[in-house]
C-alpha positions as CSV (number, residue, x, y, z in Angstrom):
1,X,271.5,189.1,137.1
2,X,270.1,186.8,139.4
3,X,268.4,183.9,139.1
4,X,265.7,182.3,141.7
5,X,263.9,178.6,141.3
6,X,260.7,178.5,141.6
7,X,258.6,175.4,142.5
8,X,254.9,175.9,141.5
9,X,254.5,172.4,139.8
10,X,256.1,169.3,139.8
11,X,256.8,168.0,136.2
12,X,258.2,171.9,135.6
13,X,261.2,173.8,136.9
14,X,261.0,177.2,136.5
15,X,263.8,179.7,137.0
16,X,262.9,183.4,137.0
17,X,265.9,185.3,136.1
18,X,266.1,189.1,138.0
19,X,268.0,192.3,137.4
20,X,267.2,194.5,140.3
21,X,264.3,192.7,141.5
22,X,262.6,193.0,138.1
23,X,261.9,189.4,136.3
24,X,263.5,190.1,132.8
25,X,262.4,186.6,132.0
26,X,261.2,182.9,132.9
27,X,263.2,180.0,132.0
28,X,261.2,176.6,131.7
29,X,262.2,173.3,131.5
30,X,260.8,169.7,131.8
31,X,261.5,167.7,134.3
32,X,260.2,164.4,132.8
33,X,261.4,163.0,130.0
34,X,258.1,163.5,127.8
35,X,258.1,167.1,128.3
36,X,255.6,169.7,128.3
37,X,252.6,171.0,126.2
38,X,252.0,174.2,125.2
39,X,248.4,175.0,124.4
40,X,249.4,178.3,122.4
41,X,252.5,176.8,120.4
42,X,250.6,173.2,120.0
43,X,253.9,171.5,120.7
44,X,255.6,169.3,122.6
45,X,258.4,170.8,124.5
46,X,261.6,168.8,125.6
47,X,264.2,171.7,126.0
48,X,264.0,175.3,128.2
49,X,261.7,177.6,126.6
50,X,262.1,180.9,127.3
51,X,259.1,183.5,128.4
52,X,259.5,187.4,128.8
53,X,258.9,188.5,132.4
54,X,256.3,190.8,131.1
55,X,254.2,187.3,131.0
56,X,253.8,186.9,134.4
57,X,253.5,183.3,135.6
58,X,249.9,182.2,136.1
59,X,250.1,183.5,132.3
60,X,252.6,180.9,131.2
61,X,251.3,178.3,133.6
62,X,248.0,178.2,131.8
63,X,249.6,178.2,128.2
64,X,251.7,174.7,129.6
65,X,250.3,171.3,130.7
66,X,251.8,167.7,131.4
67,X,252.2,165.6,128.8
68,X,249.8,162.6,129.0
69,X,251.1,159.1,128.1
């Protein structure tokens, strides 16, 4: 397995974790201290959440915001 970082927003890191060149899945994690939304879940994440590849990323990205004060 390999595992790349991706930076598409600044209060996330995202890793997408590979085998063979196919995401298996997306690990997300905060990188602020109030965490991040998720619109589908209605919670407040603080921890990695894990997504299936299968998602895609624009997919996830719309399901998760930044936390407002």
């Amino acid at each position: 397995m390999e595992r790349e970082i991706i930076n598409k927003v600044d209060y996330l890191q995202i890793v997408a974790v590979k085998n063979d060149d196919k995401i298996k899945r997306y690990e997300i994690s905060p990188l602020e201290s109030d965490g991040f939304y998720r619109n589908s879940e209605d919670t407040v994440e603080h921890n990695t959440v894990y997504f299936p590849g299968s998602w895609g990323l624009e997919k996830i990205l719309s399901d998760i915001r930044r936390v407002k004060e």
